[in-house]
C-alpha positions as CSV (number, residue, x, y, z in Angstrom):
1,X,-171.7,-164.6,-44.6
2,X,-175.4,-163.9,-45.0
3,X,-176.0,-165.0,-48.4
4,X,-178.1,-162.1,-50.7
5,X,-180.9,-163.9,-52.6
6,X,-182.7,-162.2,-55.5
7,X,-186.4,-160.9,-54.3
8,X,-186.0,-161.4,-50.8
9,X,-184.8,-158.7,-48.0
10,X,-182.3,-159.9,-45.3
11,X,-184.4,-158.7,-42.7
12,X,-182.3,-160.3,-39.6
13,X,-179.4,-163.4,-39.0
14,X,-179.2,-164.7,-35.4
15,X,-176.6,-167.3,-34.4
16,X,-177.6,-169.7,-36.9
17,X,-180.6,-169.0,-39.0
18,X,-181.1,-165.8,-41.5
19,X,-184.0,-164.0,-42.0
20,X,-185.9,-162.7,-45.2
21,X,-188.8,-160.9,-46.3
22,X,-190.8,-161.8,-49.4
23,X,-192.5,-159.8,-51.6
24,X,-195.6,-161.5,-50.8
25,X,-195.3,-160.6,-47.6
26,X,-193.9,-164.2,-46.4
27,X,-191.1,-165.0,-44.9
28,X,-187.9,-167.0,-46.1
29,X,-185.7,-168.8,-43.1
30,X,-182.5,-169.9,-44.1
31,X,-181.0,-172.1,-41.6
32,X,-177.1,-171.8,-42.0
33,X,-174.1,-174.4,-41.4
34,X,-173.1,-171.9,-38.3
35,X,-172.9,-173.6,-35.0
36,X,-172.5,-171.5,-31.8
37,X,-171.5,-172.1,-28.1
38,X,-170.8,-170.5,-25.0
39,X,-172.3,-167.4,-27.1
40,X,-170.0,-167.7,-29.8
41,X,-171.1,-168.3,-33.6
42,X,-167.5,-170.3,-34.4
43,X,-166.0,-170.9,-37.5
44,X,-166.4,-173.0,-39.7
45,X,-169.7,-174.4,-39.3
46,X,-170.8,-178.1,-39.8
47,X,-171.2,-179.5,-42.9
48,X,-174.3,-180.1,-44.3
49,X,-175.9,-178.8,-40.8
50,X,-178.4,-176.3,-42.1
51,X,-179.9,-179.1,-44.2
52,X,-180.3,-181.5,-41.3
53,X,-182.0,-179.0,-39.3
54,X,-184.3,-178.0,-42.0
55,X,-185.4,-181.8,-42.6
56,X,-185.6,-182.5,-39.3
57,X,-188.0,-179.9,-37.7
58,X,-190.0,-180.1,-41.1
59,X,-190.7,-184.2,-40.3
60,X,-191.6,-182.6,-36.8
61,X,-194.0,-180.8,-37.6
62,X,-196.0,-183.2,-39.5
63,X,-196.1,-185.0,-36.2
64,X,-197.5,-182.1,-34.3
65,X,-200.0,-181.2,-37.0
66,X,-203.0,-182.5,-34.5
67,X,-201.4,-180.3,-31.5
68,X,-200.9,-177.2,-33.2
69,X,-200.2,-175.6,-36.6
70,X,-196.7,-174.7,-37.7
71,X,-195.8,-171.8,-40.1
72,X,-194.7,-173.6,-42.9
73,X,-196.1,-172.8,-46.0
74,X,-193.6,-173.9,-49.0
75,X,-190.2,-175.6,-49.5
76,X,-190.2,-173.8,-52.9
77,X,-187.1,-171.9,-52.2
78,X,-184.5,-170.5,-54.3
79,X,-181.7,-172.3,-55.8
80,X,-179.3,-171.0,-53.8
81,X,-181.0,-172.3,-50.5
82,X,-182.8,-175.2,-51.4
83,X,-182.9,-178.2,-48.7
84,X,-182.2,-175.7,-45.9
85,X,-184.6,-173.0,-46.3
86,X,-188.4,-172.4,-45.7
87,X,-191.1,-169.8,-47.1
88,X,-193.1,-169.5,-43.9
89,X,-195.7,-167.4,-42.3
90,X,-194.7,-163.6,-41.1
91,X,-196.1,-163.9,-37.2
92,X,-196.2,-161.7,-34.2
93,X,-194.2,-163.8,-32.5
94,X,-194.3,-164.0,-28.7
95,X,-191.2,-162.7,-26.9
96,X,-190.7,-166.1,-24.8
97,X,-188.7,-169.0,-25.0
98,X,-190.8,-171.6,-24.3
99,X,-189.2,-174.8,-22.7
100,X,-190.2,-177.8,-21.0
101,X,-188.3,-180.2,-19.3
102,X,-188.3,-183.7,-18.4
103,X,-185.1,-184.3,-16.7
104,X,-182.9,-182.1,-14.4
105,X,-180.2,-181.1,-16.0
106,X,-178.0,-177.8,-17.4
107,X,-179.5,-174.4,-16.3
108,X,-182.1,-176.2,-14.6
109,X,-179.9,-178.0,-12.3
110,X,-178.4,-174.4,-11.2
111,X,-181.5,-173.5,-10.3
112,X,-182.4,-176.4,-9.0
113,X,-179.2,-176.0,-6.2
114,X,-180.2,-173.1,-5.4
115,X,-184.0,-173.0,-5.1
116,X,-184.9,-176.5,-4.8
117,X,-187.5,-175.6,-8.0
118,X,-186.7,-174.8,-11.6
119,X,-188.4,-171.4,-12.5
120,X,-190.5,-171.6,-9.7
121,X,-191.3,-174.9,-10.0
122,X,-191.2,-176.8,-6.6
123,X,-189.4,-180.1,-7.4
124,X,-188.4,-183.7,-5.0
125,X,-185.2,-183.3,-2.7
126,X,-182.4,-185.6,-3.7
127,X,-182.8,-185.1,-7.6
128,X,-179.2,-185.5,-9.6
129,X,-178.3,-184.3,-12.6
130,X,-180.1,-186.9,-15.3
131,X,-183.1,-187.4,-12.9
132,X,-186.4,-188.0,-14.7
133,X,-188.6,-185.3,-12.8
134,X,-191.8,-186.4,-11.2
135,X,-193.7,-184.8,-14.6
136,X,-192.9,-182.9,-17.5
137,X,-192.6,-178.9,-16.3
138,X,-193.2,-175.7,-17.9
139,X,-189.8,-173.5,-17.5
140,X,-189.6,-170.3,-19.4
141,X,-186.9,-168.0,-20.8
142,X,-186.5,-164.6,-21.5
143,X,-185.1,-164.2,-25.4
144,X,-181.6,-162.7,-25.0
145,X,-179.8,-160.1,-27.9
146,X,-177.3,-162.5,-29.4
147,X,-174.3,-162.4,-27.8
148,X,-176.2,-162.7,-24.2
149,X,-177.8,-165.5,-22.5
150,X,-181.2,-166.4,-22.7
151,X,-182.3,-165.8,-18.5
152,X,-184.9,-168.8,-16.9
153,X,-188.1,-166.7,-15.2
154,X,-191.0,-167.8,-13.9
155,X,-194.6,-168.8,-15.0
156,X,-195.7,-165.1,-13.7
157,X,-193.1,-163.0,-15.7
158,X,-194.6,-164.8,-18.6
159,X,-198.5,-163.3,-17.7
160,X,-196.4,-160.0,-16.9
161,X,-195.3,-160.3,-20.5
162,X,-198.5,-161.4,-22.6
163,X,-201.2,-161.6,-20.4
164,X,-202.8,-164.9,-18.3
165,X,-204.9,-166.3,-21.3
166,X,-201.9,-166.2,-23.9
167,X,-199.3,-167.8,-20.8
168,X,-201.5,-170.5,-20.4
169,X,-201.8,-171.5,-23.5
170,X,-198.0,-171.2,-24.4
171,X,-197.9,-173.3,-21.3
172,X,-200.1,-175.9,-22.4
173,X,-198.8,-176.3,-26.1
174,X,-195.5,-176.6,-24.9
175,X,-196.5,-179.4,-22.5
176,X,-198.2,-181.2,-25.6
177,X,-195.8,-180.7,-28.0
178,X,-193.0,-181.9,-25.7
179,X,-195.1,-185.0,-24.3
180,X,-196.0,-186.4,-27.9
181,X,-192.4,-185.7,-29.0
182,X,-190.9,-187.4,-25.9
183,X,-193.2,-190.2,-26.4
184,X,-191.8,-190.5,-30.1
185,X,-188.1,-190.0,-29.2
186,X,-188.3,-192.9,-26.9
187,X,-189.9,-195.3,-28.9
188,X,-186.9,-195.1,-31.0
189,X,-184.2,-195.5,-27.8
190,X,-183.7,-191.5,-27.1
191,X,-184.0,-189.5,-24.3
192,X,-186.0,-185.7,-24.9
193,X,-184.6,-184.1,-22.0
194,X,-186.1,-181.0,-22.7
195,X,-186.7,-178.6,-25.4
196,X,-186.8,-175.1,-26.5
197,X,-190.0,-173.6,-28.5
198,X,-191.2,-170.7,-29.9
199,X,-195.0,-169.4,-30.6
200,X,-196.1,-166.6,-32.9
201,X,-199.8,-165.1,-33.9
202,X,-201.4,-165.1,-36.6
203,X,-204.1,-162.1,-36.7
204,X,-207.2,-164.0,-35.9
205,X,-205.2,-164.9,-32.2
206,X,-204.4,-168.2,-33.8
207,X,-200.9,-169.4,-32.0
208,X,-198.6,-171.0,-34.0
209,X,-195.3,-173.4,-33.8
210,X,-192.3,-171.6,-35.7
211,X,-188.8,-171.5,-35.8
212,X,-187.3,-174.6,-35.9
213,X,-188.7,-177.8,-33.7
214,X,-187.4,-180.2,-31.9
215,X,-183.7,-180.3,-33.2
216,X,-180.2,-180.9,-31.4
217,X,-179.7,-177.1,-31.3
218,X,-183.3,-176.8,-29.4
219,X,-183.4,-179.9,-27.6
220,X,-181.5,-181.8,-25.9
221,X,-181.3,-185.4,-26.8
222,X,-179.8,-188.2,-24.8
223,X,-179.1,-192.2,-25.5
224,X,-181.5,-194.0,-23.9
225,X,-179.4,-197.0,-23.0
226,X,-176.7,-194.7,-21.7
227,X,-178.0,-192.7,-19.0
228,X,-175.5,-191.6,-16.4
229,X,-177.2,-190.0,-13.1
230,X,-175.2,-188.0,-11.7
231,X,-173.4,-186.5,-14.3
232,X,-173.2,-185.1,-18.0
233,X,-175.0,-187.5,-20.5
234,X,-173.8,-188.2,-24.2
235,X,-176.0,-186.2,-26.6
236,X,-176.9,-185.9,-30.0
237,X,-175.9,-181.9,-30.1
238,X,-172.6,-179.6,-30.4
239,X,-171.5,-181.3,-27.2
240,X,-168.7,-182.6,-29.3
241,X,-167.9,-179.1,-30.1
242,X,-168.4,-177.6,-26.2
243,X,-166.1,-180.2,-25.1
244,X,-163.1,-179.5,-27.1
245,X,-163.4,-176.3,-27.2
246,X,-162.9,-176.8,-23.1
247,X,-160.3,-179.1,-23.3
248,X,-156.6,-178.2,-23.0
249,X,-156.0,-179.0,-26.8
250,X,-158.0,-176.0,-28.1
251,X,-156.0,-173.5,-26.3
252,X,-158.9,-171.4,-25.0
253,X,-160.0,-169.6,-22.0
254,X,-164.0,-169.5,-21.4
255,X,-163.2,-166.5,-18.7
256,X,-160.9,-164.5,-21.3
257,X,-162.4,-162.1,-23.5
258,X,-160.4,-163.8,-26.3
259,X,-162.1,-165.2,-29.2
260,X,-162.2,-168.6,-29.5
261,X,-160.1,-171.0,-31.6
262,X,-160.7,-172.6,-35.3
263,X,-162.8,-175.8,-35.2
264,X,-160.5,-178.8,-36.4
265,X,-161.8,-181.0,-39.3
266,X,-162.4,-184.2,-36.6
267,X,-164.4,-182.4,-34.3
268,X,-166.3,-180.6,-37.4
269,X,-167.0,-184.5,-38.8
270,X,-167.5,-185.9,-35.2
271,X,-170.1,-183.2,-35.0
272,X,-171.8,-183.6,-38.3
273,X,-171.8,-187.7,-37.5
274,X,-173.7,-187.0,-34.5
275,X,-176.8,-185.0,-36.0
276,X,-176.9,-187.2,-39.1
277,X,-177.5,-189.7,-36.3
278,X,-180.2,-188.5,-34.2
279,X,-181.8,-187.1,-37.6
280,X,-182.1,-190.3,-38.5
281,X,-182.3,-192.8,-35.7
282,X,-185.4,-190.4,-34.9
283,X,-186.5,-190.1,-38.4
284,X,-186.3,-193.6,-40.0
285,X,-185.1,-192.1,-43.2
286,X,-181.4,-191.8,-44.6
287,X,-180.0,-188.3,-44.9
């Protein structure tokens, strides 16, 4: 339930984050406990989840400062939110998910199959899923309605969509960003696989990191001593939660239009174990 907070305007919730206006004209993000899969938001969410988001992308940004400026402005939140909300910038934010990848894997590998490229990206015969890719690529998204999925284009549909100048600079922030953060994530024995970003304006042209950055629900993060070519890798994300709810225990079919089932309390604590985890093996500080 989107929680009503005394001078701010719900202005929108997606799957796991809700939205407010200021009076000031700022913006307030709430990042929820929600977790979604397969296009579900599921019930209940993960404990203390909104919180480990919010801490997370907020120590990520500090190390991207040099690369590019985020939208932060204040943790001074209400009450009611504290720990897992932001007062941030109100941006014209660029209708593109902006990913880059490292490794073949998910979507990618689909795409992979099929073209022998990801988003029209010519890649190496012979490439598995968990393959390290030759160099980091730029593979861009369309940003679905919730509910839908989020559809991989190509470099050009992202010039059709905000002109050359704009793409390559998307194109070349998202490279940065995800190179530095790789760099960081491995130093400390994890895998960045890839990651999901998104860009906004401010109204001197000045393109900005927002949303949240670099988390398990944007990223995908992998052991780095426990690679498995070939096939799925452990991760740091809602894997826990995609699994189950797969498995014959949970009762429910991915094809039916049913909705799907409770989350039990092991898989809810697995889950919450495993971002408390990457927050901190990435971190160095205790949540």
């Amino acid at each position: 339930m989107t929680p009503e907070i005394p001078g701010a305007t719900h202005l929108h919730s997606g799957k796991v984050r809700d939205l407010y206006t200021l009076p000031d004209g700022n913006l307030l993000m709430v990042a929820s406990d929600r977790i979604s899969a397969f296009d579900h938001v599921l019930s209940p969410g993960i404990p203390d989840k909104g919180e480990i988001l919010t801490r997370m992308s907020l120590w990520w940004f500090e190390q991207l400062a040099d690369i590019v400026p985020h939208h932060v402005i204040s943790t001074d939140v209400p009450e009611q939110v504290a720990g897992r909300a932001v007062v941030c910038e109100n941006l014209a934010m660029f209708p593109v998910e902006c990913v880059a990848r490292g490794y073949l894997t998910g979507s990618g590998l689909l795409d992979y199959a099929e073209t022998g490229g990801v988003c029209g990206v010519a890649l190496p015969e012979g490439l598995v899923d968990g393959s390290r890719l030759p160099e980091p690529i730029f593979t861009p998204a369309t940003k679905a309605e919730m509910g839908e999925h989020d559809e991989n284009v190509d470099f050009d549909h992202v010039v059709a969509t905000v002109g050359l100048e704009v793409a390559e600079r998307l194109r070349d922030l998202t490279l940065a960003v995800y190179s530095r953060a790789e760099q960081i994530a491995r130093e400390r024995g994890i895998v960045l696989a890839d990651t999901k970003l998104e860009f906004g304006a401010r109204a001197d042209g000045t393109i900005v990191l927002a949303d949240e950055v670099l988390t398990p629900d944007s990223s995908r993060f992998w052991p780095a001593d426990d690679l498995r070519l070939g096939g799925p890798q452990p991760s740091f994300d809602k894997q826990i939660v995609r699994n189950w709810m797969l498995s014959p225990e949970s009762g429910w079919d991915k094809a039916s239009d049913a909705p799907p089932p409770t989350l039990p309390p092991e898989v809810l604590e697995r889950t919450r174990a495993r971002y408390i985890e990457a927050y901190e093996r990435l971190t160095g500080q205790a949540f």
